[in-house]
C-alpha positions as CSV (number, residue, x, y, z in Angstrom):
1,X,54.4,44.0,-43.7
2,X,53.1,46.3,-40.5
3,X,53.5,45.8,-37.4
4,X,51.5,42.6,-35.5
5,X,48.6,44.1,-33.5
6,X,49.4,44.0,-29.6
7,X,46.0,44.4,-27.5
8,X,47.1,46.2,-24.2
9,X,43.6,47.2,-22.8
10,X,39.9,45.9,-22.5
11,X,36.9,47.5,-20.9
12,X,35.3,45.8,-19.3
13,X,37.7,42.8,-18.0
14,X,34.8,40.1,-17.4
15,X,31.0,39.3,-18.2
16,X,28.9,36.9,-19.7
17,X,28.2,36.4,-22.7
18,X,27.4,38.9,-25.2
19,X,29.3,41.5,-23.5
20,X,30.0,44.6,-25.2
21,X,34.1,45.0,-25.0
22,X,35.9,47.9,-26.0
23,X,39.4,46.6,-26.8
24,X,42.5,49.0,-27.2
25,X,46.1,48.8,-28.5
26,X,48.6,49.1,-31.3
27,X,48.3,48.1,-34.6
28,X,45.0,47.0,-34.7
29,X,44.3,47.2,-38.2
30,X,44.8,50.2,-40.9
31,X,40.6,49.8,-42.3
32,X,37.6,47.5,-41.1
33,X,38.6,45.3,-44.1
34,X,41.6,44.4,-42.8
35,X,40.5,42.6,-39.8
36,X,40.4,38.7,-40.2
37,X,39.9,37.5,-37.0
38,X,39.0,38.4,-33.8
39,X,38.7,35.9,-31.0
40,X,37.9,36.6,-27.4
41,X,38.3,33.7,-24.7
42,X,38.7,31.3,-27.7
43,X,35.8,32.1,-29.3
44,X,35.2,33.8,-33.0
45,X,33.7,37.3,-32.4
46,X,34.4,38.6,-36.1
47,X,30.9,39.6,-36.6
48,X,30.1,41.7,-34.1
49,X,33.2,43.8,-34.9
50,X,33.5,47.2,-34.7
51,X,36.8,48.8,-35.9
52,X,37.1,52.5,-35.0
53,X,40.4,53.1,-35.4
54,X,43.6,51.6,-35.4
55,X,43.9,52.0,-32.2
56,X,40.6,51.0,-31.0
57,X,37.9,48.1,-31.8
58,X,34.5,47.1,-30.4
59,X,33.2,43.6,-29.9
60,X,30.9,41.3,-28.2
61,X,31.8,38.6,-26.5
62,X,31.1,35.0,-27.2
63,X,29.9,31.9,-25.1
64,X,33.7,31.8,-23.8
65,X,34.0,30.8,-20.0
66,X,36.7,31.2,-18.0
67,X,40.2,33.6,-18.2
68,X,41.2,34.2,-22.1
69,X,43.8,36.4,-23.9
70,X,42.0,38.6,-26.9
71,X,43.6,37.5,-30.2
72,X,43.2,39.8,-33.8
73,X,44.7,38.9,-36.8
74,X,44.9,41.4,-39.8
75,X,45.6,41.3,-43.4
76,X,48.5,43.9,-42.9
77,X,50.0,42.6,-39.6
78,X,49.1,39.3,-39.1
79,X,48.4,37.4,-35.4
80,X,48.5,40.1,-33.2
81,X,49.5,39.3,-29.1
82,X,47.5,40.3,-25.9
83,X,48.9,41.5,-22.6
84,X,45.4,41.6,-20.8
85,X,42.9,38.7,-20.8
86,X,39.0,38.9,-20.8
87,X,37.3,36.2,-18.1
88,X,33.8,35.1,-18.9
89,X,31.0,33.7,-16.8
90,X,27.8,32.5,-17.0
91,X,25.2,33.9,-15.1
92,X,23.3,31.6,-12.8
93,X,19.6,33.2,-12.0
94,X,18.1,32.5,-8.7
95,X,15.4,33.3,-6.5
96,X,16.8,36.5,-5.3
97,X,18.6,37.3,-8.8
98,X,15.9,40.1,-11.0
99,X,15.5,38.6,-14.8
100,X,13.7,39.7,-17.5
101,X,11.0,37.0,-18.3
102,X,8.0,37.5,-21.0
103,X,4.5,35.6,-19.3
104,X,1.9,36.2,-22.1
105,X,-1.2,37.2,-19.9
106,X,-3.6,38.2,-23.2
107,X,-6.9,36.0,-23.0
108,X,-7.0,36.5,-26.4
109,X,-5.0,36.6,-29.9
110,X,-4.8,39.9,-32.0
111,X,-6.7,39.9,-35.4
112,X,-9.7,38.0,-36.6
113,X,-11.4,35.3,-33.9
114,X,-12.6,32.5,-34.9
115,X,-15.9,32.0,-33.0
116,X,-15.7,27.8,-32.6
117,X,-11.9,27.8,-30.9
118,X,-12.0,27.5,-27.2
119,X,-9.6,29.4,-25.7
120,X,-7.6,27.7,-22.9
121,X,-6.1,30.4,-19.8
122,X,-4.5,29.8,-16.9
123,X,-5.7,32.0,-13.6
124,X,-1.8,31.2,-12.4
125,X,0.5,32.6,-15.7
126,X,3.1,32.2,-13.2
127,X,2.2,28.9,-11.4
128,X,2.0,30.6,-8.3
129,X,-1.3,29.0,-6.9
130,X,-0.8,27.6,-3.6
131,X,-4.2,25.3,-4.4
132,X,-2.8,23.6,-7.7
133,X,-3.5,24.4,-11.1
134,X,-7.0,26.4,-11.7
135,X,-8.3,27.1,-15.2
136,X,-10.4,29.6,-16.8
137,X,-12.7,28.3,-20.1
138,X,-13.1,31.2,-22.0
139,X,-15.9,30.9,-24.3
């Protein structure tokens, strides 16, 4: 039987969820079929996998929160050890924070129209208006 995998470095060391990590160490598995598991703050992160080498393995992490070690297990070495830990957050979005938000501002759907639907549109996508809530009727 090898040697158990020992993860010794991560990259980066926190983030939220869905983080790409670039994990490094020993032992880390001889093919991409020997991996079995891969967990990251307690979560399973298996599928997003990448092995490179046996030395080095890509991931993303999971809905983990909080400080976690970074545990693989292969076929050939069995439950490997970590000497580094991964911490993940959740990110809280505020007022000030920038976001990427989709506000469908097309009056109108693509393809054929149907003459006898009313279409319904706010003037405010955002809800902005200082007066309340003003509609267009589209006809």
């Amino acid at each position: 039987m090898a040697k158990s995998p020992v993860v010794t470095g991560i990259s980066p060391k926190e983030g939220p969820p869905g983080t790409r990590v670039t994990i490094r160490g020993e032992y880390l598995g001889i093919n991409p079929n020997d991996l079995s598991s891969l967990k990251i703050c307690d979560c399973e992160c298996m599928l997003s996998a990448e092995w490179k080498s046996p030395n080095k393995i890509i991931a993303r992490s999971g809905p983990g929160k909080g400080r976690g070690d970074i545990i693989l297990v292969t076929k050939s070495g069995g439950v490997g050890t970590s000497t580094v830990q991964f911490r993940g957050y959740h990110e809280t979005i505020g007022p000030l924070k920038e976001s990427a938000v989709w506000v469908e501002e097309a009056p109108l759907n693509w393809g054929r129209q149907n003459s006898s639907v009313t279409i319904f549109q706010l003037d405010d996508p955002l809800g902005l208006s200082v007066e309340g809530d003003e509609c267009v009727h589209i006809y």
